[in-house]
matplotlib code that plots the C-alpha trace (Angstrom):
import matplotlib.pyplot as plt

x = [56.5, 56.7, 53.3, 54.7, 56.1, 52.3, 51.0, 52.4, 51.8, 48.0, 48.1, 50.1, 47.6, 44.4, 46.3, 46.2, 42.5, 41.2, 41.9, 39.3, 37.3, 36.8, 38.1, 37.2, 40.3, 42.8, 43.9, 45.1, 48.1, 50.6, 51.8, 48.9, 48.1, 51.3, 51.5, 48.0, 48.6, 51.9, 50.3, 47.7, 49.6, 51.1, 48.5, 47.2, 44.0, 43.3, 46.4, 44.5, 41.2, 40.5, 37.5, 36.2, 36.6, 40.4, 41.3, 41.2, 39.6, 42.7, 44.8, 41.7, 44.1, 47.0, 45.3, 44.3, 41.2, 39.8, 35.7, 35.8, 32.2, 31.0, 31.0, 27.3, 27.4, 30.6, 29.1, 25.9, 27.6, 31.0, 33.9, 35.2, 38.8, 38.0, 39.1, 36.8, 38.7, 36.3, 37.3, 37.6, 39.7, 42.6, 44.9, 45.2, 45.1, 47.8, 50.1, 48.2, 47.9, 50.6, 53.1, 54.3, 51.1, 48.2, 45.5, 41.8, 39.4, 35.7, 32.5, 29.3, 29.6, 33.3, 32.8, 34.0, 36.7, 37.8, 38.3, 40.3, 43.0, 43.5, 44.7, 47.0, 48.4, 49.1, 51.2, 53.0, 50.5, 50.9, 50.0, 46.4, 43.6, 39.4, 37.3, 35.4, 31.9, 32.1, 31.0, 27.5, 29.4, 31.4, 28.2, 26.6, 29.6, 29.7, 32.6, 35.4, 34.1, 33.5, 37.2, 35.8, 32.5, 33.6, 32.5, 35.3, 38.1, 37.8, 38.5, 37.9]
y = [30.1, 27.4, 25.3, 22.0, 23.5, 25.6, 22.0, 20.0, 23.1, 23.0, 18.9, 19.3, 21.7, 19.3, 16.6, 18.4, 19.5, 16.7, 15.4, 18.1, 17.8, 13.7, 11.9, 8.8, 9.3, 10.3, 6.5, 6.8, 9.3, 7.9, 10.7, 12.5, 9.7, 9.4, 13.5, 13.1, 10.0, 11.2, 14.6, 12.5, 10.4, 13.4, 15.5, 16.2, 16.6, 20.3, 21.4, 23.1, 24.0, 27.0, 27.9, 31.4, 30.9, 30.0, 33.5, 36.7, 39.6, 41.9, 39.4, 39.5, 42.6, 40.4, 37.7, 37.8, 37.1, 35.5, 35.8, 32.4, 33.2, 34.9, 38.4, 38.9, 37.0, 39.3, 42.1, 41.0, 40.5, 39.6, 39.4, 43.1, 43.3, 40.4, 39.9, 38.4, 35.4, 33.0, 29.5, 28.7, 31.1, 30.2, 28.6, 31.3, 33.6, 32.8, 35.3, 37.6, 35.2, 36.5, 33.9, 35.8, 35.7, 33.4, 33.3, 32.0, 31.2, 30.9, 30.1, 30.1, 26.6, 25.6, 23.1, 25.6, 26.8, 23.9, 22.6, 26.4, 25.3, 21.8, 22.9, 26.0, 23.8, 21.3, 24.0, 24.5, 27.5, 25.8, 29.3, 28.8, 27.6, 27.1, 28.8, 25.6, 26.6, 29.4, 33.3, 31.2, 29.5, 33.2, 34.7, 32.3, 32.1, 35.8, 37.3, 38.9, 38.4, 34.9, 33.6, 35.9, 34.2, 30.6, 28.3, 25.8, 25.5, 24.9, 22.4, 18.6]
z = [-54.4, -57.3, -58.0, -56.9, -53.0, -53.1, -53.8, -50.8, -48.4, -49.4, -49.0, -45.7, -44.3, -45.9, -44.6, -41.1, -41.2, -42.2, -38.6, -37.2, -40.2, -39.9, -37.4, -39.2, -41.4, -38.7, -38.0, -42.1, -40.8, -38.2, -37.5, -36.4, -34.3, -33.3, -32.1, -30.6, -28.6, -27.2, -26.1, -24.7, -22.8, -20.8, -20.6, -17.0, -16.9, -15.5, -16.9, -19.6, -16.9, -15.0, -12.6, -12.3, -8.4, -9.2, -10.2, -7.6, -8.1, -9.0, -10.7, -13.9, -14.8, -15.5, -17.6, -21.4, -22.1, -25.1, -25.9, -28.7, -29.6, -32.7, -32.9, -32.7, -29.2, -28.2, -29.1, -26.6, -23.9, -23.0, -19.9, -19.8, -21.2, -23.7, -26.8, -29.7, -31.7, -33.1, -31.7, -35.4, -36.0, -32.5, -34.8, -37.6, -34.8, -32.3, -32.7, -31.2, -27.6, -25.4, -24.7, -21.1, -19.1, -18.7, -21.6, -20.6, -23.1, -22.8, -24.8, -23.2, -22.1, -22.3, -25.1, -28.3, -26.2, -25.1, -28.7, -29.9, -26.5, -27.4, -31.0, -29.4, -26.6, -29.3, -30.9, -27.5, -25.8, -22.4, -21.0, -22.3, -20.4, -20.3, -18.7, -16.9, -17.8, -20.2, -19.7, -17.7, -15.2, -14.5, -14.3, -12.3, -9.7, -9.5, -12.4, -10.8, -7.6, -8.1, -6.0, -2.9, -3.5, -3.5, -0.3, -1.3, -3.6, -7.2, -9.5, -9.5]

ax = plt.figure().add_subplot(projection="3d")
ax.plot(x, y, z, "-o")
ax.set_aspect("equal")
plt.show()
């Protein structure tokens, strides 16, 4: 690749970063403010959410899961069947994520997570959701079991 095409690829992807990296600046590219506003605007709100309780026991088997913590915490403890990608690391990662079946990412909360999706549903993953409350909320609602668990339905 030629220096000058390296050099607007590295000031594209800057250019791009930077909106992560400091919002302040975003309002300087129309176009990134343009894309973000008009995903906005159609965004649903749970579109992108998924409780524990939402998901029966035997259909954990069909979804891919993604652990977004760091690997020390993965290696702790983590959702059998989980995969470690660092929520840093979603975007570089994402051809990994199935495309065919329903991929739920988790933290320990929901807020790391929920920052990895919003980037890959930007780049079209509809198929990926959070998991509402990280790996503590499936613990506290009872894993797998959580869905036979559940008084009421999920969700908001």
């Amino acid at each position: 690749m030629n220096k000058a095409l390296r050099m607007i690829k590295i000031g594209t992807l800057l250019a791009s970063l930077s909106l992560f990296v400091a919002p302040a600046h975003a309002d300087e590219n129309p176009a990134v403010v343009d894309a973000l506003s008009g995903y906005m605007d159609f965004a649903e709100y749970g579109s992108s959410l998924i409780w524990p309780e939402q998901i029966p026991k035997d259909d954990w088997n069909k979804v891919f899961i993604v652990d977004a913590r760091d690997a020390a915490q993965y290696a702790r403890e983590h959702i059998p069947g989980a995969i470690n990608i660092d929520w840093r690391q979603a975007v570089a990662r994402r051809a990994e994520l199935p495309k065919d079946r329903m991929v739920v990412v988790y933290c320990n909360s929901g807020s790391l997570s929920a920052q990895a999706v919003f980037a890959l549903r930007l780049l079209g993953y509809d198929n990926v959701k959070v998991l509402q409350d990280g790996i503590e909320g499936w613990k506290a609602k009872g894993g797998f079991d959580a869905h036979a668990r559940a008084s009421k339905p999920a969700g908001h």
